[in-house]
C-alpha positions as CSV (number, residue, x, y, z in Angstrom):
1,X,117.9,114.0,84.4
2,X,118.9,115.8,87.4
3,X,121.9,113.3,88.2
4,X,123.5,114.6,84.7
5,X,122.1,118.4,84.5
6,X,122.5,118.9,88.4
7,X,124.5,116.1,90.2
8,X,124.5,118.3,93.6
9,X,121.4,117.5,93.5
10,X,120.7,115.1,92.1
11,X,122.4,112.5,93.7
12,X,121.8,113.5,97.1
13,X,117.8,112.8,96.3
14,X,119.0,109.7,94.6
15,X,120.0,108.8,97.8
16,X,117.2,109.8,99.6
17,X,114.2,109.0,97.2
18,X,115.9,106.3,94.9
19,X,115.8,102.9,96.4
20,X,112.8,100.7,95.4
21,X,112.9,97.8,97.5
22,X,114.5,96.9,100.6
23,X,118.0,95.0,99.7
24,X,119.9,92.3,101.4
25,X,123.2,94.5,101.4
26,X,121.3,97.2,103.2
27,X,120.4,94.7,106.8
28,X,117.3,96.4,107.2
29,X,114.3,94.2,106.6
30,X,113.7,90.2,105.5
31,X,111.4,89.5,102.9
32,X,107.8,89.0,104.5
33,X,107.2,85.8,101.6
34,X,109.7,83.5,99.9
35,X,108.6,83.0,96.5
36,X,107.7,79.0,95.4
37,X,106.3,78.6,98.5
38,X,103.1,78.7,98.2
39,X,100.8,75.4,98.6
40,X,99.4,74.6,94.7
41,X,95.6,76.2,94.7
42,X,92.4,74.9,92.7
43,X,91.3,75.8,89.4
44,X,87.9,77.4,91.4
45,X,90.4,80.4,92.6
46,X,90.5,83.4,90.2
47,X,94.2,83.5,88.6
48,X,95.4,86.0,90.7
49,X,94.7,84.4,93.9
50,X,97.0,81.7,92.3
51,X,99.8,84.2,91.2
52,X,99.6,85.9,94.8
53,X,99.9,81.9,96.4
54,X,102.3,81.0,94.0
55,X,104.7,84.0,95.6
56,X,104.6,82.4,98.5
57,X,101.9,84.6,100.4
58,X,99.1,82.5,102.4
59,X,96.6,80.9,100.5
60,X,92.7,81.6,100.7
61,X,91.2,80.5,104.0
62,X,87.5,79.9,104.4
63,X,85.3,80.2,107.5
64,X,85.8,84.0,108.0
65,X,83.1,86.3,109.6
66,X,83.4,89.7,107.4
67,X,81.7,92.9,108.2
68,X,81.3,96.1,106.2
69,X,81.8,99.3,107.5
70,X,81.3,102.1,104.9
71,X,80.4,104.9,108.0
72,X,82.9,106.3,109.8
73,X,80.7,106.5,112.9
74,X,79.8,103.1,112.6
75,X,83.6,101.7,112.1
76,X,85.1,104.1,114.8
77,X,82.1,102.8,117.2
78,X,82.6,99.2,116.4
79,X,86.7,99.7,116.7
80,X,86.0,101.1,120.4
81,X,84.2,98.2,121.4
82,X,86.4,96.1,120.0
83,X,89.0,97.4,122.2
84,X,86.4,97.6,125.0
85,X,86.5,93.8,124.6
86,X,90.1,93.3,124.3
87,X,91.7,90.7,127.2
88,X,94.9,89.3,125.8
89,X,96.2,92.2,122.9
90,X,95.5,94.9,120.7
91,X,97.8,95.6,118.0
92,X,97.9,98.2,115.7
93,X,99.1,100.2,113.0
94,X,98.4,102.9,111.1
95,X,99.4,105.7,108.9
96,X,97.6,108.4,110.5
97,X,97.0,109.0,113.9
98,X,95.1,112.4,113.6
99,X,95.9,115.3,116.6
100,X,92.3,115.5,117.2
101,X,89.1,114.2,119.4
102,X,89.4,111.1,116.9
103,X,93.2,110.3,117.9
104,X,92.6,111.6,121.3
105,X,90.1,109.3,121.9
106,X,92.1,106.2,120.3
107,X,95.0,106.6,122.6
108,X,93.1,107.4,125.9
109,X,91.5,103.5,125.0
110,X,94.8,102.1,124.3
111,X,96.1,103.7,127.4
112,X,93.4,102.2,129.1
113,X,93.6,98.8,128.5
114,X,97.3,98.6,129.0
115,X,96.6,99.5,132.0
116,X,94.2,96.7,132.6
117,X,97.2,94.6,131.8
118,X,96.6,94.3,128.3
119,X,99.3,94.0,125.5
120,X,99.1,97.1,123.3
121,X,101.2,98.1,120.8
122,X,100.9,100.8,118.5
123,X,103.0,101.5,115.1
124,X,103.1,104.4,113.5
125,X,104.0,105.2,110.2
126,X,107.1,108.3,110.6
127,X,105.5,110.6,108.3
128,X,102.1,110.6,108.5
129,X,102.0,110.6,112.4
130,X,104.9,113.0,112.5
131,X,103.5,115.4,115.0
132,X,101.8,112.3,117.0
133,X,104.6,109.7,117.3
134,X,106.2,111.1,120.8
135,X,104.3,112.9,123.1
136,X,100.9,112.9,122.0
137,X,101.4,108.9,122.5
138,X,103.0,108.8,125.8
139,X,100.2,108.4,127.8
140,X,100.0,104.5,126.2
141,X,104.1,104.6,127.1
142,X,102.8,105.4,130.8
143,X,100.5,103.0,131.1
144,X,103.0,100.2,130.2
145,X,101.8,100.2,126.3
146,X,104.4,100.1,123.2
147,X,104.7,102.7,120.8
148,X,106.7,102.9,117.5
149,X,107.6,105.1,114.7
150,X,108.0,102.9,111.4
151,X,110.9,104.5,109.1
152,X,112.0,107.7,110.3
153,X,112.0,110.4,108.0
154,X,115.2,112.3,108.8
155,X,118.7,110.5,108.1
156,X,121.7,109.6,110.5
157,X,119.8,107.0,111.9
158,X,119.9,103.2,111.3
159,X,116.5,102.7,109.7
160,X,115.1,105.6,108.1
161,X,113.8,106.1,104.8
162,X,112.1,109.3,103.2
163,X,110.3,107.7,100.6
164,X,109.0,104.3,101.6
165,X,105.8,104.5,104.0
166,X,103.9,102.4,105.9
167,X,100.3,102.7,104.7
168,X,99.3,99.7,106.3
169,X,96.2,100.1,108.7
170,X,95.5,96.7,111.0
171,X,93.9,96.2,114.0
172,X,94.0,93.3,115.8
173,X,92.6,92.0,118.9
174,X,93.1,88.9,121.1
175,X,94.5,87.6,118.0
176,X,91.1,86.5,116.6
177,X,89.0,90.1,115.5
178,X,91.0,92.4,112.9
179,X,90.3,95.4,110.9
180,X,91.8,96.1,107.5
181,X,90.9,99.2,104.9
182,X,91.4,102.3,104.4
183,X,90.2,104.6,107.2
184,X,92.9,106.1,109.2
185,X,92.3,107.3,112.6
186,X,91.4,110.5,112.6
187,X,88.1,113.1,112.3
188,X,88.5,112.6,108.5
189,X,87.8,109.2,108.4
190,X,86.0,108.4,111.4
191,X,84.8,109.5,114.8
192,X,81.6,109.6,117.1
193,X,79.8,112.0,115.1
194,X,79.0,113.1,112.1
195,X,81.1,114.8,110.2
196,X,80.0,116.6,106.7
197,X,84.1,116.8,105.6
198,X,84.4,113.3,106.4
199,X,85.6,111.2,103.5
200,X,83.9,108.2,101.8
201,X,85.3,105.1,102.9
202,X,85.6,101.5,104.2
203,X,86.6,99.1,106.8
204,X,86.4,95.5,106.8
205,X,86.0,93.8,110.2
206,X,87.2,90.0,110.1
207,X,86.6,87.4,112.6
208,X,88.0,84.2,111.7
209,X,91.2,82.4,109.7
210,X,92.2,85.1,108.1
211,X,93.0,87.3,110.8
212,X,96.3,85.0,111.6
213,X,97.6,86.4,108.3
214,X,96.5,89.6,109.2
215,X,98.6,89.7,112.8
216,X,101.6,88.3,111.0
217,X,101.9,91.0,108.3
218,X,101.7,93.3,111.7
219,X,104.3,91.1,113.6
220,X,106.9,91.5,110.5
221,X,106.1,94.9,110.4
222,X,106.9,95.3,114.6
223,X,110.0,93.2,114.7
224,X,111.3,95.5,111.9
225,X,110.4,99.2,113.4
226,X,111.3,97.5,117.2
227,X,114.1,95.5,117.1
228,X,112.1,93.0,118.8
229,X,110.3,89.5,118.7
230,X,106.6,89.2,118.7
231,X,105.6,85.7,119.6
232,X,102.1,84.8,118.2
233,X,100.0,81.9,119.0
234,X,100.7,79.2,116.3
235,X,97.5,79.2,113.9
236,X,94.4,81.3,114.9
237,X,92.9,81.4,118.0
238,X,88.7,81.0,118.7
239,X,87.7,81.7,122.3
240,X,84.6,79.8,123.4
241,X,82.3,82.8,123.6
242,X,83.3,84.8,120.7
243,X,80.0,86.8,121.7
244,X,81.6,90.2,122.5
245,X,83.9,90.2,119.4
246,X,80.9,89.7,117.1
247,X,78.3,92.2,118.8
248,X,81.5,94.7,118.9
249,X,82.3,94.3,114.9
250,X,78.4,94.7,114.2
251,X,77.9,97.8,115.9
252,X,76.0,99.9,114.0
253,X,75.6,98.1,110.8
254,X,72.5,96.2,109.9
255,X,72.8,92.1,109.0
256,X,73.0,93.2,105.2
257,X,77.0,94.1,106.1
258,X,77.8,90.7,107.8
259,X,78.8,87.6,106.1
260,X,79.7,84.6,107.5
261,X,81.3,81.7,106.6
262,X,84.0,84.1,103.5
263,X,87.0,82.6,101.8
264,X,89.4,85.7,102.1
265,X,93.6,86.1,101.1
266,X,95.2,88.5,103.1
267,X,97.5,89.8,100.3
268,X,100.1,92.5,101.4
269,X,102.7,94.6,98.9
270,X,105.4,96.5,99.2
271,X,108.7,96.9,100.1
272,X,109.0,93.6,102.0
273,X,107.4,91.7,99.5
274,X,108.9,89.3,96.5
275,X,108.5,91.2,93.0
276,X,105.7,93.3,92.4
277,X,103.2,90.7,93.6
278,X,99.8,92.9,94.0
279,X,100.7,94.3,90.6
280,X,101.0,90.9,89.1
281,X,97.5,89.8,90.7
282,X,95.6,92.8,90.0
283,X,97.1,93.0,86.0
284,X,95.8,89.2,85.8
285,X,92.3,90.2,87.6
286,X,92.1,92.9,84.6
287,X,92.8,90.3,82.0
288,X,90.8,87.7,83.1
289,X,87.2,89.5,83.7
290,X,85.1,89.1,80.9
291,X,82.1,91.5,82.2
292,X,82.9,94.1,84.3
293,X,85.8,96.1,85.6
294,X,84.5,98.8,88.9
295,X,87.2,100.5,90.5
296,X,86.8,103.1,93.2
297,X,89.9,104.6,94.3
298,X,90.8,108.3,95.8
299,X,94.2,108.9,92.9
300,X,93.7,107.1,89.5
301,X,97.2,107.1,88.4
302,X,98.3,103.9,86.5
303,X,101.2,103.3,84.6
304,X,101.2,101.8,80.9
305,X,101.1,98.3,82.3
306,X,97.4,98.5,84.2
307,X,96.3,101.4,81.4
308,X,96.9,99.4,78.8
309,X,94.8,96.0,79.6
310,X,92.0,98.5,80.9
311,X,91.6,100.6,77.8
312,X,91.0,97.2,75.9
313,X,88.8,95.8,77.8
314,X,86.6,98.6,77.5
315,X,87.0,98.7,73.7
316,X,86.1,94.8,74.2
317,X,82.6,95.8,75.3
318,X,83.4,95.0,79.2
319,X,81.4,96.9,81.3
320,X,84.6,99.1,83.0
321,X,83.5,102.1,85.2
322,X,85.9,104.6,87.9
323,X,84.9,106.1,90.6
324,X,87.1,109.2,91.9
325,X,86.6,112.1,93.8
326,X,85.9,115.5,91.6
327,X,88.5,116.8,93.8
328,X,90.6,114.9,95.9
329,X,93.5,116.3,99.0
330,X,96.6,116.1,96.3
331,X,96.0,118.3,93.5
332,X,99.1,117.2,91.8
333,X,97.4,113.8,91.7
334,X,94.5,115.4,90.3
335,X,96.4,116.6,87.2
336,X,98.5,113.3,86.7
337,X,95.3,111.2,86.6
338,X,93.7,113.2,83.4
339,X,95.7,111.4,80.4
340,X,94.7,107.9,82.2
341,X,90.8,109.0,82.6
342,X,90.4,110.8,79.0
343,X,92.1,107.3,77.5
344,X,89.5,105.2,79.7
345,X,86.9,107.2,78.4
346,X,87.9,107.3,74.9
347,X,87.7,103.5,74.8
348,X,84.0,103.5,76.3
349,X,84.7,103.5,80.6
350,X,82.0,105.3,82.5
351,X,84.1,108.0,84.3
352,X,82.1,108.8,87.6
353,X,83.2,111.8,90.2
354,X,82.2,112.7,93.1
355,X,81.2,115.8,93.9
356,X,81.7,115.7,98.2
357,X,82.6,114.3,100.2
358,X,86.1,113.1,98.8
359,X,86.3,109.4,98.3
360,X,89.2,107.6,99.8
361,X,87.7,104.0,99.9
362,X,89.8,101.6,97.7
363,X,87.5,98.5,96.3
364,X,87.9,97.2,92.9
365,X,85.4,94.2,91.2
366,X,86.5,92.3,88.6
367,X,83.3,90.1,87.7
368,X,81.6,88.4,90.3
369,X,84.6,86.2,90.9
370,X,87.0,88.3,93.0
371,X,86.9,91.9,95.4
372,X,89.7,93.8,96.5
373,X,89.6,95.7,99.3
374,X,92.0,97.4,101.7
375,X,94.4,100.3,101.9
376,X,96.0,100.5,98.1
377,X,94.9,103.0,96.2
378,X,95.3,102.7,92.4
379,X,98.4,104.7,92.1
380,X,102.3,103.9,91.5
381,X,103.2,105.4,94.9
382,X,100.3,102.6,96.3
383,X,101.3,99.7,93.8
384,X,104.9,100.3,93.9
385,X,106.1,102.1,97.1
386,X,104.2,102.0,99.6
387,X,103.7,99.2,102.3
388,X,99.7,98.2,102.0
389,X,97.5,95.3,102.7
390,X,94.7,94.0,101.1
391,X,92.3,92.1,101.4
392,X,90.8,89.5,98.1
393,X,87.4,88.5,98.7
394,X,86.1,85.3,96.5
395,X,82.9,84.9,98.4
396,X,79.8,85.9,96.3
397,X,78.0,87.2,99.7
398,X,81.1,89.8,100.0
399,X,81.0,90.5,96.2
400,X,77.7,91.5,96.5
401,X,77.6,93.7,99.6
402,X,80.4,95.9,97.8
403,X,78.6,95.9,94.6
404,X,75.9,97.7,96.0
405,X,77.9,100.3,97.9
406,X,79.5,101.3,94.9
407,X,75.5,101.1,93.1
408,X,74.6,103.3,95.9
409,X,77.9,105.7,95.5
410,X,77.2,106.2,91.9
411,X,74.3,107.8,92.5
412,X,75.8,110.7,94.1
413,X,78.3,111.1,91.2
414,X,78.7,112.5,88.1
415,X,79.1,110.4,84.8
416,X,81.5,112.8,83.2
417,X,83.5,112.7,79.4
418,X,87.0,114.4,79.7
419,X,87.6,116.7,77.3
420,X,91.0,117.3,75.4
421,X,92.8,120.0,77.3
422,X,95.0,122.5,76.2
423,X,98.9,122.4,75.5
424,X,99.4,124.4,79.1
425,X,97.1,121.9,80.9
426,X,98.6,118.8,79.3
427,X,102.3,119.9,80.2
428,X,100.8,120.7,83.7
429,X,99.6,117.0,83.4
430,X,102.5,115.1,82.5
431,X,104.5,116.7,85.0
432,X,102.4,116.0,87.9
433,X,102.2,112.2,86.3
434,X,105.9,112.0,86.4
435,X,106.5,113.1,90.5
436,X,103.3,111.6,91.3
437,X,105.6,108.6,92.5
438,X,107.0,111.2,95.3
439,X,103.3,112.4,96.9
C-alpha cells in the first residue's frame, strides 16, 4: 500500500525492510543446510524431528548432558565458571550485550581469558548491542580477543540489513560445553544478584554431541559477520576430565535440573536456513499432539497458519494452555496478540498471564513426546525473520523437568477469558498485528 499511495516512501523501505531471505544474487550469505540431505530418521522421532532432518539440518544425537537454568543468578554464575574453565575457546554470540554490571562483567571475563591465551570471539548482533559493539568491547580487542557486529544497521556498507537480526544466543566452550536459550546478557536476564525486574527465563547448558551442532551454527554465523574461516575440530570433542565443565554448568541448580544421557536436535531458522523449516516442524508438532499443547512465550503473535491448527485442537478436547506476560517490553505486541488469544480462548485454551515479572522464556510441549526450547519466541518476526536456534528435546527426563517449571509458573499467573473489545481497540489491534513483523 505505501509503494502505490506513497512510492517515495515506500520503495525506499521496500528496500530497506522488504527482503525475506538471503538470496544467491545478493553474495552475502550461503545456506547453513542443503535440503535432502538429511540421513532417513526412525519412526520413534516425532514428525517434526523428521521434517527438520529431512531439510538437511543434523539429526538427533543421544548422549547429551542437559542442565536447566530457569534463574538468572544461577545461569549467569554457571556461565562465569564456565569461562573460568575455558583452555582452548569461548565463543559467543548474542543479541544483547547490556551497558551494565551484567555486560561489564562478561567482557572483563572474556578479556581475561584472551589474555591467558585463549581463543575468544564475541558476535554481536548490530542492533541490539548498538551502543556496546565498539568501545565498550575493546578491552577483549586489547587483550588479543575478536569482536564482531553481525549486520549493520545503517546502509553504504557491504553487509548490512535493517530488518534481519541475529537473535541467536550460544555459548560455547573448548568446543564441548554450550549454552542455548533465551537469556541475553544483561541485568534483565541475569546477573550475580537478585534482581526483582528481572525477567522469567531459561537457559539450557549442554555437555555432549549436540554441542558440535551448536558451534557450527556459530561458525556459519562468524565466517559471515568476519569474512573469515573458523576451523573446528571434526566431530565433538570430550576431554578426559570433563570435571570442571560439569561442576561449572551445575552451579547453583539442584540434581532435579540435570539430565544425562538426552537425545537433543539443534534446529536453527532463519535467514540462512532452507524454507521456513522451524515453521514446518512446529505446524507438524501442533498437528500431531493428541493431549496437550503448553506454550510459554513473551509475544503470542501467530499468523493463520499456527492459529488455525491451534484453535482446533482445543475445540478437539486437547488440553492447549499459553503462558504470556500481562504486560510485556513491546506494547504494540501486546495489542497484535489479542485477536490470536480471544480465538484460543473461544475454542477452550487456558489463557494464563503473568502478572511480574515479564516472561521472556520460550518453551513449548507438545505431548510428552517433544520440547522446544531456545531463543524463538512465538511471533512472525521470531518464526520468519529473525536468526534463532533451538533446541528439540525428545528425552522424557527433559520433558519432564520443563513440565514442571511451567506447573510451577502457572501458579503465579492468572487464568484469564478475553473479552470482546471495542471497535477503537480492535482497529488498534489489527494494526499493531500488521507491523508486528517490524518490532
Amino acid at each position: 500500500m505505501a509503494i502505490v499511495l506513497a512510492p517515495y516512501i515506500g520503495v525506499p523501505l521496500y528496500l530497506v525492510i522488504g527482503g525475506r531471505k538471503f538470496n544467491r544474487s545478493i553474495h552475502m550469505i550461503e545456506r547453513l543446510y542443503v535440503p535432502g540431505t538429511g540421513q532417513k530418521q526412525e519412526m520413534l522421532v516425532p514428525a517434526a524431528g523428521r521434517i527438520v532432518n529431512q531439510a538437511g539440518f543434523p539429526s538427533p544425537r543421544p548422549g547429551n548432558l542437559v542442565v536447566f537454568h530457569s534463574s538468572g543468578e544461577t545461569a549467569y554464575a554457571a556461565m562465569m565458571q564456565l569461562f573460568e574453565a575455558a583452555r582452548v575457546s569461548i565463543h559467543v554470540s548474542t543479541f544483547i550485550l547490556g551497558d551494565d554490571d551484567t555486560g561489564r562483567a562478561v567482557v572483563k571475563a572474556l578479556a581475561k581469558k584472551a589474555r591467558e591465551g585463549v581463543e575468544v570471539r564475541l558476535l554481536l548482533d548490530s542492533l541490539g548491542c548498538l551502543t556496546t559493539s565498539r568501545g565498550f568491547v575493546q578491552p577483549i580487542r586489547d587483550a588479543g580477543g575478536r569482536a564482531k557486529r553481525f549486520l549493520p544497521v545503517l546502509p553504504l556498507q557491504r553487509k548490512w540489513s535493517a530488518n534481519l537480526r541475529n537473535h541467536r544466543k550460544i555459548v560455547v566452550v573448548d568446543h564441548v560445553a554450550a549454552v542455548v536459550g533465551g537469556m541475553n546478557l544483561a541485568m534483565l536476564f541475569m546477573g550475580a544478584e537478585p534482581d526483582c525486574y528481572r525477567y522469567v527465563d531459561d537457559s539450557v547448558f549442554l555437555y555432549g554431541p549436540a554441542v558440535y551442532d551448536i558451534e557450527e551454527v556459530f561458525r556459519h554465523d562468524w565466517e559471515f559477520a568476519a569474512d573469515e574461516q573458523l576451523h573446528l575440530p571434526e566431530g565433538c570433542l570430550f576431554p578426559r576430565t570433563p570435571e570442571p565443565f560439569l561442576n561449572a554448568m551445575i552451579e547453583g541448580v539442584t540434581p532435579f535440573h540435570a539430565v544425562d544421557d538426552c537425545m537433543i536436535q539443534v534446529v536453527p531458522s532463519g535467514p540462512d536456513v532452507p524454507e521456513d523449516t522451524f515453521h514446518d516442524a512446529l505446524l507438524t508438532a501442533i498437528m500431531e499432539a493428541e493431549k496437550r499443547i503448553w506454550l510459554m512465550t513473551p509475544y503470542f503473535v501467530p499468523d493463520a497458519s499456527l492459529l488455525k491448527p491451534l484453535a482446533l485442537k482445543a475445540r478437539s478436547g486437547c488440553d492447549i494452555r499459553i503462558i504470556v506476560p500481562l504486560r510485556s517490553n513491546h506494547g504494540i505486541a501486546d495489542l497484535a496478540r489479542g485477536p490470536a488469544l480471544r480465538e484460543l480462548s473461544a475454542a477452550g485454551a487456558a489463557i494464563y498471564v503473568c502478572p511480574a515479572p515479564m516472561i521472556h522464556g520460550k518453551v513449548m510441549l507438545f505431548d510428552h513426546k517433544i520440547a522446544i526450547t531456545g531463543s524463538p519466541n512465538l511471533d512472525m518476526r521470531s518464526i520468519y525473520l529473525n536468526f534463532e536456534i533451538a533446541l528439540f528435546h525428545y528425552s522424557p527426563a527433559d520433558i519432564d523437568i520443563l513440565e514442571a517449571w511451567l506447573r510451577q509458573i502457572q501458579l503465579t499467573c492468572h487464568m484469564i477469558r478475553p473479552r470482546e473489545v471495542s471497535r477503537r481497540r480492535a482497529w488498534a489491534e489489527n494494526l499493531s498485528h500488521l507491523i508486528s513483523p517490524l518490532l
